[in-house]
C-alpha positions as CSV (number, residue, x, y, z in Angstrom):
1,X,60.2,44.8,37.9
2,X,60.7,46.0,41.4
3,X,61.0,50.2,41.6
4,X,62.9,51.1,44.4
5,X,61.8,55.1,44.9
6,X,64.9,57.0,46.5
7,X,64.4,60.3,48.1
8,X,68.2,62.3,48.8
9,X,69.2,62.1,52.0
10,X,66.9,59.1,52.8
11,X,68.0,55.2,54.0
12,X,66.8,53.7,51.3
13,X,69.8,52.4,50.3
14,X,69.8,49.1,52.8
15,X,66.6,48.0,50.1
16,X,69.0,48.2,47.7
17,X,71.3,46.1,49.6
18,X,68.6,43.8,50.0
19,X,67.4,43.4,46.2
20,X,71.4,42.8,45.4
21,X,71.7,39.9,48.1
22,X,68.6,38.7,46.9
23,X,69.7,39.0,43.0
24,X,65.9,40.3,42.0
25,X,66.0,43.0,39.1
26,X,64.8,46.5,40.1
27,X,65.3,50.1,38.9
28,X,65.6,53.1,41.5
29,X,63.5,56.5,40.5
30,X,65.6,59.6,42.6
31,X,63.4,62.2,43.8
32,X,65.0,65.1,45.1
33,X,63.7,67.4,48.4
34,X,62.7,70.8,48.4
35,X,65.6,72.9,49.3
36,X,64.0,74.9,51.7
37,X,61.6,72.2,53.5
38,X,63.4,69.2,52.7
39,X,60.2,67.6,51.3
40,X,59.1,65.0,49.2
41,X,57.9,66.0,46.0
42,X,54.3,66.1,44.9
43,X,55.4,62.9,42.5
44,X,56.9,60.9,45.3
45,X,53.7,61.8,47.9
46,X,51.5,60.5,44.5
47,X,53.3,57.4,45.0
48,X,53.1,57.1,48.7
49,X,50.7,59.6,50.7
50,X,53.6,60.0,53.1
51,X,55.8,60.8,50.8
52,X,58.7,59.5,52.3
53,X,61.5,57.2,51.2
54,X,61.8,53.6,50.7
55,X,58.7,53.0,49.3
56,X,58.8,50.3,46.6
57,X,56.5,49.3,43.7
58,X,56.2,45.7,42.4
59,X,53.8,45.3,39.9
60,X,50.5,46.5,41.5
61,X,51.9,46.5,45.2
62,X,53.4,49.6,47.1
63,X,55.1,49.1,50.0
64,X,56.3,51.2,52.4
65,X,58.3,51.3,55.8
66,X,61.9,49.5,55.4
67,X,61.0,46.6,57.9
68,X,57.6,46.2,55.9
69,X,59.7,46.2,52.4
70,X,62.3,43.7,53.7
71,X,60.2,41.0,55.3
72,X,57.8,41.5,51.8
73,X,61.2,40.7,49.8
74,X,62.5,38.1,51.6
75,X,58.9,36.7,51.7
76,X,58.6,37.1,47.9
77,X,62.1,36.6,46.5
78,X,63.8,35.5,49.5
79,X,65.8,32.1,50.0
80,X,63.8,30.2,52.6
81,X,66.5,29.7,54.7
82,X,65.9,33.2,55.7
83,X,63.1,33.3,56.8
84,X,62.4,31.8,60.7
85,X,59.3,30.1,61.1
86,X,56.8,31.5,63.8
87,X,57.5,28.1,65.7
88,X,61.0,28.8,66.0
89,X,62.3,30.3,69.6
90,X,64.4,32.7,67.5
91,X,60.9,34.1,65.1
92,X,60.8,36.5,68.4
93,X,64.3,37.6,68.5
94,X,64.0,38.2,65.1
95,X,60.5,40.3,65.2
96,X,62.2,42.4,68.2
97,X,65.1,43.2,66.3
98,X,63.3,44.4,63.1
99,X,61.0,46.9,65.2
100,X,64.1,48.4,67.0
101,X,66.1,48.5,64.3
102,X,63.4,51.5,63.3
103,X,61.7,52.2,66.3
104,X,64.9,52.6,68.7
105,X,67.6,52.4,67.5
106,X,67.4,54.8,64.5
107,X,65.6,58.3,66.0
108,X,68.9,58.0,68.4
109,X,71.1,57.5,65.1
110,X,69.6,60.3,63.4
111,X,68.8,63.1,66.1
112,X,71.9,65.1,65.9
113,X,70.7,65.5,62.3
114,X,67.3,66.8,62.9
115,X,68.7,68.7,65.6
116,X,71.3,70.6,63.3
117,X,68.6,71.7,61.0
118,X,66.4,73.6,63.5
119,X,69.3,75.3,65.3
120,X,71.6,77.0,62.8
121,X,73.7,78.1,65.9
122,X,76.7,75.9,66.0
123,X,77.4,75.7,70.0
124,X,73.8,74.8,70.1
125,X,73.9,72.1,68.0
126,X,77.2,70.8,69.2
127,X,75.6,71.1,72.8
128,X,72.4,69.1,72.1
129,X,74.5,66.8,69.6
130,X,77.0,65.8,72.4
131,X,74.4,65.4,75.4
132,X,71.9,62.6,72.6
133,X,75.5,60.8,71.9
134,X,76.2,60.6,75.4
135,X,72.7,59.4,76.1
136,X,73.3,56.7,73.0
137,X,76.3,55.7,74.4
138,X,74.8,55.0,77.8
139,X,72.2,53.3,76.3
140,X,75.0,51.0,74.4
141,X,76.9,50.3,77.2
142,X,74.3,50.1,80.2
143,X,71.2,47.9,78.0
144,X,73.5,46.2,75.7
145,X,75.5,44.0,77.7
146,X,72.6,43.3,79.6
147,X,71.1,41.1,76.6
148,X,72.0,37.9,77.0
149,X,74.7,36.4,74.6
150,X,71.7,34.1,72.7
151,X,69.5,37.0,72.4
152,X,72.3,39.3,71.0
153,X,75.8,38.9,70.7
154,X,75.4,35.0,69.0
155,X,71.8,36.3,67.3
156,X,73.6,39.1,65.3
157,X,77.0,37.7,65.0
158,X,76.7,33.8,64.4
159,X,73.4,33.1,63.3
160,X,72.4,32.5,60.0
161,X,68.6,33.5,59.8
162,X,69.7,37.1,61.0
163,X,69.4,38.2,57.3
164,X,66.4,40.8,58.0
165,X,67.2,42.1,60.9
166,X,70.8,42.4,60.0
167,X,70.0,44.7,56.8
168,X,68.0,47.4,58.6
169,X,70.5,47.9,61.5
170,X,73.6,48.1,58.9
């Protein structure tokens, strides 16, 4: 059985989402942060070395990193239809939204978070928080609507092999 380890406060819950669209039986194991360094516990680091969260176990495998864990599932367990063969023009598309679903997208997302833990003082936080939303925004409006409708607006919104990339950007 798949063991889905949560940490608080972590996205792990778009695996989750993923095991219950694919129907496979899992458990999740909560771990909970160190209240003063918001840290993984030793338990969760003996898991994973980087102690961070999702981080599955199936059987003998651990996997970490949410676009590694959802092309494993879908790989494993996953209706083929899901999966786009390396042939296919879209398998690019696809590959390209997975990496900035993580690698863009979300340090943008979660910024005003990070930056509201270092400073305690509000206006600070409110000042940094509203110039990295503005520069999201931008970002949103400016790159966007420069994708072409193929490559975004029909990839996210019509197609049906989506799935993956779909999962880690909701």
């Amino acid at each position: 059985m798949i063991t889905v380890h949560h940490l608080e406060n972590s996205r792990s819950l778009r695996i989750v989402w993923m095991l219950e669209e694919l129907g496979v039986e899992y458990q999740i194991k909560h771990y909970k942060r160190d209240s003063k360094t918001m840290l993984a516990p030793a338990e969760l680091r003996a898991i994973h070395p980087l102690g961070k969260s999702p981080v599955i176990t199936d059987g003998d495998n651990v996997i970490a990193e949410s676009g590694a864990i959802i092309e494993y599932l879908a790989h494993r367990y996953g209706d083929p239809d899901w999966i786009i063969p390396a042939s296919d023009p879209r398998w690019q598309q696809e590959r390209y939204w997975l990496h900035y679903a993580e690698g863009s997208l979300m340090p943008l997302l979660v910024m005003p978070d990070v930056v509201g833990r270092l400073f305690h003082e509000f206006a600070i936080t409110l000042a940094v928080a509203i110039v990295i939303s503005l520069v999201t925004a931008l970002f949103c409006v400016n790159v966007m609507p420069r994708m072409s409708t193929t490559a975004f607006y029909g990839f996210f919104l019509l197609d049906q092999f989506a799935v993956l990339a779909k999962v880690l950007i909701c």
